[in-house]
C-alpha positions in Angstrom: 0.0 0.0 0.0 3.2 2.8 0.8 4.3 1.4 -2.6 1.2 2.6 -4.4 1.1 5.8 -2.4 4.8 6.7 -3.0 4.3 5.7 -7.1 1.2 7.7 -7.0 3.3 11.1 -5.8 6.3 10.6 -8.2 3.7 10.5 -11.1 2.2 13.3 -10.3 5.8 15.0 -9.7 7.4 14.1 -13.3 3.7 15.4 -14.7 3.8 18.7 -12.9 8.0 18.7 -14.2 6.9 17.8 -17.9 4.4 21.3 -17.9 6.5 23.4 -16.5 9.7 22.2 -19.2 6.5 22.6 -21.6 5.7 25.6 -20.0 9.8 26.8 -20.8 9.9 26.2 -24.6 7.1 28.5 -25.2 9.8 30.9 -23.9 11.9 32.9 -26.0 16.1 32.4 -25.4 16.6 35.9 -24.7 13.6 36.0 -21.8 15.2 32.7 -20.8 18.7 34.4 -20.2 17.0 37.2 -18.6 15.6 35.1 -16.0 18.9 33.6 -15.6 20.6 37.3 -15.1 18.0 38.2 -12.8 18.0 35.1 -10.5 22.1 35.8 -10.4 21.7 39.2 -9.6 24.2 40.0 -6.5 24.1 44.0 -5.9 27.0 45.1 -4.4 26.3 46.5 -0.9 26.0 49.9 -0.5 29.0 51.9 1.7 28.5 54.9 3.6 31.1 57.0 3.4 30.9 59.2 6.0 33.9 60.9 6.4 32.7 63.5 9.4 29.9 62.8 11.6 26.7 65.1 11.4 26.9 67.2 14.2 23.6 69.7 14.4 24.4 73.7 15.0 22.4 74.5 18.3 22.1 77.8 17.3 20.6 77.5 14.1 16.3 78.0 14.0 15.8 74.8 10.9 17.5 72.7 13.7 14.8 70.5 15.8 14.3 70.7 19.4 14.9 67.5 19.5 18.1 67.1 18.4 19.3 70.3 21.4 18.3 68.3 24.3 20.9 66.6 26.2 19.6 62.9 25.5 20.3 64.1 22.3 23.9 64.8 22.9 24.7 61.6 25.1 23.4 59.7 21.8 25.8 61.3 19.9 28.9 60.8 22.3 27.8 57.4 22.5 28.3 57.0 18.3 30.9 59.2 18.0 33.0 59.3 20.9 35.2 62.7 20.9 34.7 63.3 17.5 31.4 64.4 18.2 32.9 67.8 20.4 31.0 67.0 23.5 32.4 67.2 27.1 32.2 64.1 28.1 31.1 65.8 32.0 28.5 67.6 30.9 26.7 63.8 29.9 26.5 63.0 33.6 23.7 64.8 35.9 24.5 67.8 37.8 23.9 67.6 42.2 20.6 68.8 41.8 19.4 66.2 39.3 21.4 63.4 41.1 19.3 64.1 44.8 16.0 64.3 42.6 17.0 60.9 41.4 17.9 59.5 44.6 14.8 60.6 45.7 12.7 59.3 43.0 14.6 56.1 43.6 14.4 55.9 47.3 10.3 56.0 47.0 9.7 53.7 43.7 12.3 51.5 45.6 12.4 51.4 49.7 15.1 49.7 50.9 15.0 45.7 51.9 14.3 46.8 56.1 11.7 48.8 54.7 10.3 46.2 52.3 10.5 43.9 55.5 8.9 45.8 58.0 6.1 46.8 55.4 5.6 42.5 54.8 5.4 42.1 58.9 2.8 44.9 59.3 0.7 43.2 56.4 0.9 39.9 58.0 0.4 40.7 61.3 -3.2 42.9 60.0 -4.0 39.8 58.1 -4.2 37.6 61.1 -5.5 40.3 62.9 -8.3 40.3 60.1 -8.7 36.4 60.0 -8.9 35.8 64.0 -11.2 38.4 64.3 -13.4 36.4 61.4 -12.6 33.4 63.5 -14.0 34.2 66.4 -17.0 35.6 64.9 -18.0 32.5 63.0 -17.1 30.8 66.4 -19.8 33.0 68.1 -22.3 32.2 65.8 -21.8 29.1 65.4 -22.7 28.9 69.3 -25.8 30.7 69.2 -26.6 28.1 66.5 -29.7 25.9 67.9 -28.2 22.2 67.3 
């Protein structure tokens, strides 16, 4: 029976090959070496050549806001290392900036005691919460005629 089956598929193969080299004949030879050209095509890549980075002018007006802030500017360090004429200091945040950070950071992100005592003060109101619950089921249960 896989005999039959597998017989059955490579007739149907060489069929489908004999009208597609059918197919081919009714092709001209020119159109048949332009489908040859085409599937051997191999472009060349294209190379930048970049021989100074694009550094925007702050001062002119067509330049975009975007491109004056200093995210902006750490982008460009970050490609272009010195080449790209920005102090290197003026990428980290000023004292100000730092504290706000520390800040932000401190209440996004208590430390681990705090994170601790917050977990013993939720358990402690859960039990608190489920003894109370306890003992009033417990009540009622009492007053319960059996």
């Amino acid at each position: 029976m896989a005999a039959s089956i597998v017989c059955g598929r490579t007739s149907m193969f060489f069929r489908s090959l004999n009208r597609i080299s059918g197919s081919k004949t009714l092709l001209s030879a020119n159109s048949q070496t332009l489908l040859l050209q085409t599937a051997s095509y191999n472009p060349k890549p294209l190379r930048l050549k970049l021989r100074e980075p694009y550094i925007p002018d702050r001062s002119s007006e067509k330049t975009p806001d975007w491109q004056k802030t200093p995210r902006y500017d750490r982008k460009l360090f970050g490609r272009y290392g010195s080449a790209s004429g920005i102090e290197p200091a003026s990428l980290w945040p000023n004292h100000e900036q730092l504290e706000r950070i520390i800040e932000e950071e401190n209440q996004w992100h208590p430390p681990l005691e705090v994170m601790l005592k917050n977990l013993q003060e939720k358990e402690r109101q859960d039990t608190e919460k489920r003894l109370a619950k306890e003992t009033l089921i417990a009540a009622n249960m009492a007053r319960c005629p059996r």
